[in-house]
N, C-alpha and C positions, 0 to 999 in steps of 0.2 A: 473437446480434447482430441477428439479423432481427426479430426482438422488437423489439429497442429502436428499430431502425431505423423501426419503422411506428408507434410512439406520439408522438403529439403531446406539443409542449413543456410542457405543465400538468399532465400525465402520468405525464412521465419517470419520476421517481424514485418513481413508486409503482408499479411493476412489480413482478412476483413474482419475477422475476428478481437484482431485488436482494434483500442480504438486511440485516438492521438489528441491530449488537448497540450495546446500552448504551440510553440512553431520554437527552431533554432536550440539553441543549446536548453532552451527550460522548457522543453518539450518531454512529455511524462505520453509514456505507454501503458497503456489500463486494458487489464482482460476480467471480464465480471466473470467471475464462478459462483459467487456466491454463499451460502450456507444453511444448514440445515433451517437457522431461523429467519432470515433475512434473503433473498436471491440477488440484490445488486450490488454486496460486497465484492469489491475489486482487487485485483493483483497489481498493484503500480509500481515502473520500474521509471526512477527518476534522475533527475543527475546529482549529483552531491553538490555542496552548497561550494564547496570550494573548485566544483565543476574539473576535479581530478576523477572522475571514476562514477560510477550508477549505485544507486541504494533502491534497496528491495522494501515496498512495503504495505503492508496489509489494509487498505483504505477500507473504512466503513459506509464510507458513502451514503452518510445516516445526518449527518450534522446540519446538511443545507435545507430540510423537510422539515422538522421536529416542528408540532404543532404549537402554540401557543401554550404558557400556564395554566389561560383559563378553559381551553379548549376540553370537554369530556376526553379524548385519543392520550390528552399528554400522558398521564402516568401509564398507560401499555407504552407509548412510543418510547420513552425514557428507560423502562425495564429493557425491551429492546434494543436502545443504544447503548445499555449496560451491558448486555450479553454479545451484541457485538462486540465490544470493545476488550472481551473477554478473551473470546475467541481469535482477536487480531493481538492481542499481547502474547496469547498462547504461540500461534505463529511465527511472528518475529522472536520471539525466545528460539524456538525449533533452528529457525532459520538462524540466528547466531550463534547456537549450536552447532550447527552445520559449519560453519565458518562464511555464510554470506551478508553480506555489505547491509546493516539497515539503517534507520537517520540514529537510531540510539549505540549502535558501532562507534556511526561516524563519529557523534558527541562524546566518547570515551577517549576514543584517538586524538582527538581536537583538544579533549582535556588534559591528555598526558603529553600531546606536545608543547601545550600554552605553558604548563609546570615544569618539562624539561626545559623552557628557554631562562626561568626567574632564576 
């Protein structure tokens, strides 16, 4: 955070800190901070589906690891990606509080203008 903290606005998002997957318009920006229980939950800033505008959102970065049913690790790794999943709802609740962009925004606004057009 001290990083980011001392780079100028023109900057910002070219820090090494973040990191870039995808290229062009569906290019997502990921900054891992992490959490108390898990460290490689991410901050990802993405583009909206109808690529008017960026959505903010809480990635668990938990889904692609999960060990097997039969594996002794599942039932801790699953509690885990309960509690992540806890904590990234908590988030983007905060954050649409706030009034910022997340894909469950988008999917409200998308709903109410699919119903305003019938």
């Amino acid at each position: 955070m001290e990083t980011l903290r001392a780079l100028k606005d023109e900057s910002f998002y070219d820090s090494a800190v973040f990191e870039t997957k995808g290229e062009g318009g569906g290019a997502r920006i990921l900054l891992r901070l992490g959490n108390r229980f898990y460290p490689h939950m991410k901050l990802a800033i993405e583009k909206r589906p109808d690529r008017q505008g960026c959505l903010f959102r809480a990635d668990t970065h938990d889904a692609h690891c999960c060990p097997g049913p039969t594996s002794r690790e599942y039932q801790a790794f699953r509690q885990l990606m309960e509690l992540n999943q806890t904590v990234a709802q908590a988030i983007e609740a905060k954050w649409e509080k706030e009034g910022l962009p997340t894909f469950k925004t988008y999917l409200k606004e998308d709903l109410a203008r699919r119903t305003a057009v019938k």
